[in-house]
N, C-alpha and C positions, 0 to 999 in steps of 0.2 A: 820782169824777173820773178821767179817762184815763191822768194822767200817775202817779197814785198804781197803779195796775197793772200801769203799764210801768216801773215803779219797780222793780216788787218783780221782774219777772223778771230783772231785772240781776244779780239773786244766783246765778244758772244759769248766768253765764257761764264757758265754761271756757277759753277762748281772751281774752287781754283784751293793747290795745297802748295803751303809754302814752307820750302827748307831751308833753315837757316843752320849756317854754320855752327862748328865752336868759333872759330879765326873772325866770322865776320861780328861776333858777341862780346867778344875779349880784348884786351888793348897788349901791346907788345907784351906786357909784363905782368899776361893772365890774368892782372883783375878786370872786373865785369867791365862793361864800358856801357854808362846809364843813358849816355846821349845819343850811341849808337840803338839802343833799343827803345828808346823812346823813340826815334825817328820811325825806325822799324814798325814800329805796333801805329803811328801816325797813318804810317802808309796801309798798312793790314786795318786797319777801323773805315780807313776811306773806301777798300773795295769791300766792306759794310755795307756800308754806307751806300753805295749803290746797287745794294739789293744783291749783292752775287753771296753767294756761302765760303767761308773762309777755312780751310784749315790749316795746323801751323805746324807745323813737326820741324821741332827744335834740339839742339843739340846747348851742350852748354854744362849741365848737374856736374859732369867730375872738374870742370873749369872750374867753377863755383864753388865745392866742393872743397881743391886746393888754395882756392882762396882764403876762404874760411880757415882753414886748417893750416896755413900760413908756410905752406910745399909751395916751394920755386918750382918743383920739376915734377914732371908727372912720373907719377911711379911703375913700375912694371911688371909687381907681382899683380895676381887678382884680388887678393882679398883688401890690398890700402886703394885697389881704385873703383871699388864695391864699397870700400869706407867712405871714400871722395862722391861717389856719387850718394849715397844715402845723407850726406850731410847738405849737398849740394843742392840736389833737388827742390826742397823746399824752398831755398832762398832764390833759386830762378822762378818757380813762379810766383813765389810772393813777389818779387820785380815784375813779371809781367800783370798779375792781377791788379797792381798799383798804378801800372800802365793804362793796363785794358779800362779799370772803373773808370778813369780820368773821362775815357771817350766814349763812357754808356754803352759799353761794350763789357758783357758776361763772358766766362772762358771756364772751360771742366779740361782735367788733368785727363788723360788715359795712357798709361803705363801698357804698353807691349814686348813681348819678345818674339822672334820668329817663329816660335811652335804655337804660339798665338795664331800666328797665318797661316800656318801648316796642317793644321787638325780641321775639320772643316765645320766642328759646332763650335770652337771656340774660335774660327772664321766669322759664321754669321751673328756668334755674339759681341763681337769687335765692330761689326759691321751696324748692326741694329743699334748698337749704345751709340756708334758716333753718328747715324742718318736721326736719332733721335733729338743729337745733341743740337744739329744742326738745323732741325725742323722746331725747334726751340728756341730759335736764333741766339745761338750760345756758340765760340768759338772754342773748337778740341785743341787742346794744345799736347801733342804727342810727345813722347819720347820711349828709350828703351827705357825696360828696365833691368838697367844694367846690375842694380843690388841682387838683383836674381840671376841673371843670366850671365854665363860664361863663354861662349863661344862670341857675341855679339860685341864684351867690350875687347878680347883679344884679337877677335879678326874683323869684325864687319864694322858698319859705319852708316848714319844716318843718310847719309844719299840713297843706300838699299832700302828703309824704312820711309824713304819718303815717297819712293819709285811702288814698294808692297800698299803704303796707304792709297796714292793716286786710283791704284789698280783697284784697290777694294771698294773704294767709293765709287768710281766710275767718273772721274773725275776729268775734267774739259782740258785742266790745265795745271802743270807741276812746274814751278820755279822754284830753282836750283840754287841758292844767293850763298855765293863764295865772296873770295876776296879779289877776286881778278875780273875783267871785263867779257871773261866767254875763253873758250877753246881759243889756243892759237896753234896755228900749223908753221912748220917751217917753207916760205917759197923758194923756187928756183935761183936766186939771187942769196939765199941762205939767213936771208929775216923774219922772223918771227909777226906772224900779221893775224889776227883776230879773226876767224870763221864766222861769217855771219849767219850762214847755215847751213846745215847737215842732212841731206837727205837722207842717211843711212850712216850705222857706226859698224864701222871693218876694221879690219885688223891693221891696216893703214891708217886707219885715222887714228885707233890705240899707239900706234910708235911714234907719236909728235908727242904724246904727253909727257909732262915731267911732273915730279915731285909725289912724294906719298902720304901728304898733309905736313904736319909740324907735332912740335911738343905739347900742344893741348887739341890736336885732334887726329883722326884715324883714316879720313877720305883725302883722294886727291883728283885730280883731274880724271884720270882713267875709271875711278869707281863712277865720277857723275856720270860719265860717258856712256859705259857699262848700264846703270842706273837708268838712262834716260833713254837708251835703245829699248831697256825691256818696257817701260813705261810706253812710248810711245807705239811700238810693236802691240798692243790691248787697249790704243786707242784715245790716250790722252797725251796732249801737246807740251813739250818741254823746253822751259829757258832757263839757259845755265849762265849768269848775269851777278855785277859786282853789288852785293848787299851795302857794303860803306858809300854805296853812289847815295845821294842826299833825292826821291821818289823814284826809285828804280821801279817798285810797284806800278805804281801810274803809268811810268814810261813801255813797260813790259806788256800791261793790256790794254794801253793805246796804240799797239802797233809798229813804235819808236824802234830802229833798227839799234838796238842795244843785244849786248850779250851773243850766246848764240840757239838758236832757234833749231830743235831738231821734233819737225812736223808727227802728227800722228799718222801711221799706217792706215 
């Protein structure tokens, strides 16, 4: 079977970026969830640990942010969810760098926006600070910056941010960690069954999705989809896999038929 081959060269990865949700960081009731992200950062210190280079492109500041700020509900204007995240921000990575020390694992913040990507010297200076950070053995922990950018927290979404960093690094491998077990398609009998893999994202495979995230976040099924066609269309490998699974990590580049796998072109 195709997908059981393209399975197993995931283990070669040495380059690998990982996206974490809001959904999979947050507990029903938006605050942070500290055992979910310890688990999290357990699994990201082990592919360390074995020598691959890690990066993390995390979603989460305006979560945190409402937290903080003691808002049930996310808000809609721009400037309270530019306030949510400027408050936000630092307290997720003071959670992850609490994390990361624990496992002698270092981590640098880098704040992007898509005109970051877009402009091509402020391209290769995105690029240069994070093959630095990495040749440093220091883990980037990404996000937007959303306190600045307007178009990125009203329409876009960290699955594009994580599919733009893969591409920039030249990255082997992007895992996608939602809350769900992978892409499901509806079969012939009309059930709902988990794709294990994708050669290709069509416009067919776009009309099985459902949902357009939740109340603390902005992607859904069809953005990773989206997301991980362009990713793998330039050449790196993407698994779109349930982040609350307890070593999804391990299981993803061990080959483990989890989530669902859409091969590099």
């Amino acid at each position: 079977m195709p997908h059981l081959s393209a399975r197993k060269k995931l283990a070669a990865s040495r380059r690998v970026v990982v996206k974490i949700g809001s959904r999979v960081l947050v507990q029903r009731d938006g605050r942070p969830d500290a055992r979910r992200m310890a688990a999290l950062v357990d699994g990201l210190s082990a592919l360390r640990r074995e020598g691959r280079e890690v990066v993390v492109v995390s979603s989460g500041a305006i979560a945190c942010g409402l937290q903080a700020l003691g808002l049930k509900k996310k808000p809609e204007d721009l400037p309270s969810l530019q306030m949510a995240a400027a408050v936000g921000q630092s307290r997720l990575m003071a959670a992850y760098d609490k994390l990361f020390t624990r496992k002698k694992c270092r981590i640098g913040q880098v704040l992007l926006t898509h005109d970051d990507l877009e402009h091509r010297r402020r391209h290769l200076n995105a690029r240069n600070t994070l093959l630095k950070l990495l040749e440093s053995g220091v883990v980037p922990i990404i996000n937007e910056n959303d306190v600045v950018s307007v178009d990125e927290i009203k329409f876009g979404d960290n699955d594009a941010l994580g599919s733009r960093s893969a591409m920039l690094l030249g990255a082997d491998l992007l895992v996608l960690l939602t809350t769900v077990d992978g892409f499901h398609a509806t079969d012939a009998k009309g059930r709902r069954r988990r794709v294990p893999f994708l050669a290709d994202v069509t416009a067919d495979t776009l009309s099985h999705t459902k949902g357009k995230g939740s109340v603390f976040s902005t992607g859904g099924m069809a953005s990773k989809l989206t997301s991980a066609a362009e990713a793998a269309r330039m050449g790196t490998a993407v698994v779109i896999a349930n982040g609350r699974k307890d070593g999804i990590l391990q299981n993803v580049v061990a080959g483990d038929n989890v989530g669902t796998l859409i091969p590099a072109s």
